[in-house]
C-alpha positions as CSV (number, residue, x, y, z in Angstrom):
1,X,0.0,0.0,0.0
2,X,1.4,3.5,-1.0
3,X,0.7,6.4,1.8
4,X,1.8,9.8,2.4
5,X,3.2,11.0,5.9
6,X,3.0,14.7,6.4
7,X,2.7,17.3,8.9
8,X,-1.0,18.0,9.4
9,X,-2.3,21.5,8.7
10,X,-5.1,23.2,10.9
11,X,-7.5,22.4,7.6
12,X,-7.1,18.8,8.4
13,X,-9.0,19.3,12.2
14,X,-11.9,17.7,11.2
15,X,-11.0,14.8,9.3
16,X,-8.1,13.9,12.1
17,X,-10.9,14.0,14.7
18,X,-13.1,11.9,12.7
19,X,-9.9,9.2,12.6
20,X,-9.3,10.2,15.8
21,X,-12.9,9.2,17.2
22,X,-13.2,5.8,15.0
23,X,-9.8,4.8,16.5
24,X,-9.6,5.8,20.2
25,X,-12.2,3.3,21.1
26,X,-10.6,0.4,19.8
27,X,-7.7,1.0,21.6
28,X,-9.7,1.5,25.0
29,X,-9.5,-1.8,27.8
30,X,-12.7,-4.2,28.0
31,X,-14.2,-1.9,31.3
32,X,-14.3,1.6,29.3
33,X,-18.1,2.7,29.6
34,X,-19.4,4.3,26.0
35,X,-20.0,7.2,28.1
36,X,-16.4,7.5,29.2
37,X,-15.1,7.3,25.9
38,X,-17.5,9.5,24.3
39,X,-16.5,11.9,27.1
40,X,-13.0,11.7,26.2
41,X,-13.5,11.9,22.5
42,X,-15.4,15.5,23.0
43,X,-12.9,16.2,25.7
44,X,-9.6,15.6,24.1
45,X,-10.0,14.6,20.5
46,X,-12.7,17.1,18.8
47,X,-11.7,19.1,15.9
48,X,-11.3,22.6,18.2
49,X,-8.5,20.7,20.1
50,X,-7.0,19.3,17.5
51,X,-7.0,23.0,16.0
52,X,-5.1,23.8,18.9
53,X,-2.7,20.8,18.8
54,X,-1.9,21.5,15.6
55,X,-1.0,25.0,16.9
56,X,1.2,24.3,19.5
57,X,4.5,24.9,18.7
58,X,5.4,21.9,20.7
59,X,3.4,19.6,19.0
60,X,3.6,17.8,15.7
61,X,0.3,16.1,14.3
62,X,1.7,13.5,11.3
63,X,-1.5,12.6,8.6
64,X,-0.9,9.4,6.9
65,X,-3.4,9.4,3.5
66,X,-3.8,6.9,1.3
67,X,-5.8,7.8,-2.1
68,X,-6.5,11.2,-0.8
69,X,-8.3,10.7,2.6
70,X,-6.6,10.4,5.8
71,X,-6.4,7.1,7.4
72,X,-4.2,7.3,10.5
73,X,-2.4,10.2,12.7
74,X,0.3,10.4,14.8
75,X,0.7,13.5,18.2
76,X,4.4,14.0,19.1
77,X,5.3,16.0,22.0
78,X,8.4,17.8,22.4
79,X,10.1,18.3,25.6
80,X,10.0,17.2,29.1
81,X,6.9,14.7,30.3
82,X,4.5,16.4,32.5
83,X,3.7,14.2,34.4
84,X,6.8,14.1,36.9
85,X,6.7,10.2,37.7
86,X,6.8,9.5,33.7
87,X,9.9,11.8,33.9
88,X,11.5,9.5,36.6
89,X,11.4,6.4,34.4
90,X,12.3,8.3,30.7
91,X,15.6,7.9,30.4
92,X,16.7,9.8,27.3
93,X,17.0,13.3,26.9
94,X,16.0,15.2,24.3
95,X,12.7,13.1,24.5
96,X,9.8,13.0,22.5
97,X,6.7,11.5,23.4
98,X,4.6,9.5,20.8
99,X,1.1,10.6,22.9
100,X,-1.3,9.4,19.8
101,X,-0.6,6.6,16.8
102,X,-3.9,5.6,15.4
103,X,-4.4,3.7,12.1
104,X,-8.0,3.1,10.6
105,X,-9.2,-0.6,11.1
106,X,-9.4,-1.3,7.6
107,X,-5.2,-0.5,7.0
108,X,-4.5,-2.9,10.1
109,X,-1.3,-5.2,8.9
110,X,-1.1,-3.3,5.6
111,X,2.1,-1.7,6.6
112,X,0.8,1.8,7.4
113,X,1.7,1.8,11.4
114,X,5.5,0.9,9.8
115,X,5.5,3.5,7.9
116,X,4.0,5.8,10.3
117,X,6.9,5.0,13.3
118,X,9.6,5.1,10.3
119,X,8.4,8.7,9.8
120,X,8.2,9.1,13.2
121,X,11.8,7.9,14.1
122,X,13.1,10.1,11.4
123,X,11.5,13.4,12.7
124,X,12.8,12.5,16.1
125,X,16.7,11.5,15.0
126,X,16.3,14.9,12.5
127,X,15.4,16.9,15.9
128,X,18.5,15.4,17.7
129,X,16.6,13.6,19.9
130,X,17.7,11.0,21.8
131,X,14.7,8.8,22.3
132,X,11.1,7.9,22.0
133,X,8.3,7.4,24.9
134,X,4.2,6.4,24.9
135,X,2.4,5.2,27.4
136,X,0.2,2.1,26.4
137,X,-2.8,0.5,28.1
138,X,-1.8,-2.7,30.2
139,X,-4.0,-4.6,28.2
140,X,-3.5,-3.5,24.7
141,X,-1.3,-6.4,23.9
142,X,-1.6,-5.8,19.8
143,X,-0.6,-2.3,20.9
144,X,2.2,-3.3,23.1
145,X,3.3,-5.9,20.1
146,X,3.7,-3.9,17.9
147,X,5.9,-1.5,19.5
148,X,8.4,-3.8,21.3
149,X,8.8,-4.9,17.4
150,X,9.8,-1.1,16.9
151,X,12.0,-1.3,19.3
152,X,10.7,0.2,22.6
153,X,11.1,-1.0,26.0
154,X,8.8,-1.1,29.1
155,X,10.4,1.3,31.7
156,X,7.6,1.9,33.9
157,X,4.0,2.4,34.6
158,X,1.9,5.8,34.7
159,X,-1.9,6.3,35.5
160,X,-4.1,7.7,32.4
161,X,-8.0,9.2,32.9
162,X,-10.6,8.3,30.1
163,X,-14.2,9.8,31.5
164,X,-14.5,8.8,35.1
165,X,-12.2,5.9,34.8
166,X,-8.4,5.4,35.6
167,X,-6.8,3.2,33.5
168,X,-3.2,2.0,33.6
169,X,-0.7,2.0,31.2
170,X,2.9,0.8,30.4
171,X,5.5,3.3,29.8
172,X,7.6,2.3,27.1
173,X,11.1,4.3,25.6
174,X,13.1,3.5,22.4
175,X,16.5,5.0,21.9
176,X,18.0,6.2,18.8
């Protein structure tokens, strides 16, 4: 399959919130209520936030398209974590932080994650940095999979709120 990585433009809000609200649930663990997850979506992945992700000069929203339309995204944030515990168990420094990679359910296993964390490593080693971190839910073992494939490493755990539910995750790095 041939895909296009790019930076995401605010013009592309909508259409990255739509991706972003097919994807998110799919990633969610077995106990996430609808209602939690349609909280979160509104809360965190709308089209006005992702305007103002994709104006944060800190930030870096990557569209992958395939035959014009966009079928995955990926957030990067530069900098330190902020959550201070996640900063204890990150390593590296520079650091960027892979907070959203999302892929359409109809590209599953058609190569289009790859690509995406190819484009993704490059940003990061053109940036100077000296490794990758996400935080992954304890029970998204696809997830979890697919990145130890890409080279990441569990290095700790951190806490992650979707609606009125806490949900834990695995912290995982990559060097470069």
């Amino acid at each position: 399959m041939t895909v296009e990585i790019n930076p995401a433009g605010i013009w592309d809000s909508e259409a990255i919130a739509d991706v972003a609200a097919a994807t998110f649930p799919l990633a969610c663990p077995p106990g996430a209520t609808q209602d939690d997850i349609a909280e979160f979506i509104d809360d965190v992945l709308s089209a006005e936030r992702f305007s103002e992700y994709l104006t944060d000069p800190n930030r870096t929203v990557l569209k992958v398209t395939h035959g014009g339309s966009i079928v995955g995204y990926a957030m990067l944030i530069d900098g330190e974590p902020a959550d201070p515990e996640v900063g204890k168990v990150v390593s590296l420094r520079p650091t960027t932080e892979i907070s959203k990679l999302y892929v359409l359910p109809g590209n599953h296993g058609t190569g289009v994650s790859a690509a995406m964390m190819n484009a993704i490593v490059e940003r990061a080693v053109d940036a100077g940095c000296a490794g990758l971190w996400l935080g992954v839910n304890q029970e998204n073992i696809r997830a979890q999979r697919f990145y130890t494939k890409h080279g990441f490493k569990r290095v700790g755990t951190k806490t992650f709120v979707v609606g009125t539910q806490l949900h834990h995750d695995f912290v995982m790095q990559r060097a470069l």
